[in-house]
Residue, then its C-alpha position, 0 to 999 in steps of 0.5 A: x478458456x479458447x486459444x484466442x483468449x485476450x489478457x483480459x480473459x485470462x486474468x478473467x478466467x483466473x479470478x473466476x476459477x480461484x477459491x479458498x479452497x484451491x489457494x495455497x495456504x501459505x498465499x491464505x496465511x500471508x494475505x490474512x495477515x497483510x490484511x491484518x496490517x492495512x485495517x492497522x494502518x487505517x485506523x492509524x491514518x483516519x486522523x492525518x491531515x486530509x482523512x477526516x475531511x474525506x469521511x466527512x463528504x461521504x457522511x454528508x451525503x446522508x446515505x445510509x449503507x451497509x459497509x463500515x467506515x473502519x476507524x468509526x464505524x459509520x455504515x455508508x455506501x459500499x464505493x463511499x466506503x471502499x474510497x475513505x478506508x483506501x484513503x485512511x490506508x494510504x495516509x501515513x504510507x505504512x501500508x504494504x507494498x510489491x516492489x518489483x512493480x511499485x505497487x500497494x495492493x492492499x489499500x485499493x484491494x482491501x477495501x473494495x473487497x471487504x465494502x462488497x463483502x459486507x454489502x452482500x453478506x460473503x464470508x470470510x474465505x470468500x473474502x479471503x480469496x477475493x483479495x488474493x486475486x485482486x492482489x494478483x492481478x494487481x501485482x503482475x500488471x505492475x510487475x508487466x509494465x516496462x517503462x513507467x511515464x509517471x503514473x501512480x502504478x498503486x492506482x492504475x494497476x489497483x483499480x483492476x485488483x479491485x474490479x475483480x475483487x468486487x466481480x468475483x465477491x458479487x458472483x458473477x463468472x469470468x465473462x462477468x469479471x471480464x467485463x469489470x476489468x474492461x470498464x475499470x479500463x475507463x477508471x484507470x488513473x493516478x499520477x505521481x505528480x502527487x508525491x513530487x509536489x507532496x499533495x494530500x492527493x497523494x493519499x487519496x488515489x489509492x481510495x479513488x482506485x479502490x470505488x472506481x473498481x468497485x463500480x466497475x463491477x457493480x455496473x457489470x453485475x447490471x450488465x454494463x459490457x467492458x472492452x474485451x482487449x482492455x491490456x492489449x487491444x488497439x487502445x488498450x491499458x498497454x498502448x496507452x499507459x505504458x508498454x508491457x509485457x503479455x508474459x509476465x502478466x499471465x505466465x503460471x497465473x494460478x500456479x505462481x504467486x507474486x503477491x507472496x513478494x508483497x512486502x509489510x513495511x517496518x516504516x510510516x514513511x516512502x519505501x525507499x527510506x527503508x534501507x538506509x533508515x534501518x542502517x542508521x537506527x542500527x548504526x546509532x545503536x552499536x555504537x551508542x552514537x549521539x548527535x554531538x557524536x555524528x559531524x557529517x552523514x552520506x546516504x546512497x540511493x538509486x536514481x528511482x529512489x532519490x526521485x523519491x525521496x532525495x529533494x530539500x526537505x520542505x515541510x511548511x506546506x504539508x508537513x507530514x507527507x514532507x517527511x514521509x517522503x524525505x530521506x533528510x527527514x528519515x535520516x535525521x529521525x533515526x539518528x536523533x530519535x533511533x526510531x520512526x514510527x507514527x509519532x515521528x510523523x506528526x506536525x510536533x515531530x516534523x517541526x522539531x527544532x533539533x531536526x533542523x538543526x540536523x539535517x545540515x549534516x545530511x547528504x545524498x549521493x545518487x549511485x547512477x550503476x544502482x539499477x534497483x529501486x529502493x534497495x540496495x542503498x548505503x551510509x557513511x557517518x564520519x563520526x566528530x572523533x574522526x571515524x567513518x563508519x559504512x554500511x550497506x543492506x541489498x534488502x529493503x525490511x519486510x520484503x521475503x528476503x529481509x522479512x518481519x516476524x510475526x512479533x513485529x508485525x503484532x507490535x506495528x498493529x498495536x501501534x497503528x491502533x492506537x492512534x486514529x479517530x477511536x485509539x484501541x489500547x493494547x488487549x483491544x487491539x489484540x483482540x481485534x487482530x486475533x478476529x481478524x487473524x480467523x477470517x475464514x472462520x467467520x461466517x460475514x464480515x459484519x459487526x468486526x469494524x462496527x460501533x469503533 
């Protein structure tokens, strides 16, 4: 790398140099099992309102490929592929997430990768090290960005996960990568629009992220050149996006990991439902708490976090993305249910009768000296018998400070399997995660996802 090397050539030399074998195992062991959880929540996802719409169009285009549509199996074009499968992750928000920079790497990432992997017969740990560096570089943009005008950090900073990703799996080196990243430059979009109006464009970004990156670097492999300073330059990603800081960005790459703060949600549902979710299933629980039992609920969240998810709850245009971006829903699904999983966010479940009537009792106060996002956040139940009960948690389930076990994430799996377009039951879906927990024993990825 020269002295004079931009941001761009950095994370590009990065990407170039890394491979399975000088990756730290624990940074292998925990992508493979986030990748484990993205292909889960896919599969649960392929049915949600939208999903199979977007299958469909690419279908109808009559391209026969060599990637694998996950839930179905259908073999279409390596960026038809890379889009649906990114949608299908994005779908029932369970996929994962990087706090710190608000970012959800693996569903752009992931697909990207794997569509490429297949198409050009890579292996399992060339696969493995793909991801890795595509999440990296996803996570540390986000992490580097200082102030946010309202784009969807998912899509803008995972279409360069994704370029590199795709670059590195088609061979090329890191000028060849730098070039992927500068033409993802030109891609880069995403809006948070989406989640504030409760759109199904919400879902699809994450697709459209995960093919434009793809393409980037299948029209660098063609020798398409790339702006050289697209974070830094004149009218680069920092200019015009948003402002961010070099050092964050680059500071120990290689040697540092962020992606390892990746966190494996523990609910179908906005990050920032998490904490007071948990609190309140846990809540109900030690208390043997009924609906008769709870006369009013107060639920404190950050300003990032009510922004969110702290709007009336409205489900009468796009029911499940409503509830998946309600803290009233949330609430109320966990008292009256102590659970929210898959089940709880579909349209029979949303529009339940007894939420409802519920959902009256539920407040939110937004605590201005909270400067965190989703975390921490807090409850009061005042109980009919005139008790009040209060709680707090500092950590959002999942992350590594409040982590899944493995038995969890296991269990989510199996539950995502079971749903979609072609439900696995439990040995099935065992099975599958036991393949997809050897990746780096395999020599391809092909026939894994084929004939579901």
């Amino acid at each position: 790398m020269t002295v004079n090397a931009s941001l761009t050539e950095k994370l590009a030399v990065f990407a170039a140099e890394a491979s399975y074998d000088t990756l730290p195992p624990e940074v292998i062991a925990a992508t493979k099992q986030r990748i484990l959880d993205t292909i889960g929540v896919a599969l649960a996802g392929s049915t949600a309102p939208g999903c199979d719409g977007a299958r469909k169009t690419i279908l109808a285009e009559g391209a026969r490929g060599t990637s694998t549509l996950w839930a179905s199996g259908e073999r279409v074009g390596s960026r038809g592929a890379a889009f649906v499968n990114g949608m299908h992750a994005a779908a029932l928000d369970y996929d994962s997430v990087y706090e710190r920079g608000s970012v959800h790497p693996d569903i752009v990432v992931v697909p990207a990768a794997w569509a490429v992997a297949e198409q050009v017969g890579a292996d399992g740990r060339a696969f493995l090290a793909a991801v890795v560096v595509g999440n990296e570089i996803a996570c540390r943009l986000g992490a580097a960005n200082l102030h946010n005008k309202g784009w969807f950090y998912t899509s803008v900073h995972g279409v360069f996960g994704a370029a590199a990703a795709s670059a590195k799996l088609l061979g090329l080196d890191a000028d060849g990568i730098a070039n992927s990243l500068g033409l993802a430059l030109s891609r880069a979009g995403g809006t948070q629009q989406a989640l504030i109006e409760k759109s199904l464009a919400k879902r699809a970004q994450s697709g459209f992220a995960a093919e434009a990156g793809l393409f980037a670097a299948q029209l660098a492999a063609a020798g398409i050149s790339g702006p050289r300073e697209a974070i830094e330059g004149k009218f680069g990603f920092h200019t015009l996006y948003g402002e961010g800081d070099p050092d964050i960005l680059v500071d120990k790459i290689g040697g540092h990991f962020e992606s390892m703060s990746v966190a494996i949600k523990k609910y179908p549902s906005c990050t920032a439902n998490h904490v007071p979710i948990d609190l309140l299933i846990d809540t109900a629980d030690d208390n043997d708490l009924q609906p008769d039992d709870i006369s009013s609920v107060e639920i404190s969240l950050s300003p990032f976090a009510d922004q969110l998810v702290g709007a009336a709850f409205d489900p009468k245009d796009n029911p499940q993305v409503a509830a998946q971006f309600s803290i009233h829903y949330s609430a109320a699904s966990a008292l009256l249910r102590r659970r929210l999983g898959i089940a709880e966010i579909q349209d029979n479940a949303v529009f339940d009768p007894l939420v409802a009537d519920f959902i009256p009792r539920i407040g939110v106060t937004v605590d201005a000296d909270n400067a965190g996002k989703f975390a921490p956040a807090g409850i009061t139940i005042k109980t009919s018998s005139g008790d009040t009960i209060t709680r707090r948690l500092d950590n959002v389930p999942g992350t590594p400070a409040n982590p899944l076990s493995d038995a969890q994430v296991a269990a989510k799996f199996r539950d995502c399997a079971a749903f979609g377009l072609n439900p696995l039951g439990a040995a099935e879906a065992n099975a599958l995660a036991a393949t997809l927990g050897s990746l780096d024993e395999r020599n391809c990825l092909d026939g894994i996802l084929e004939g579901r």
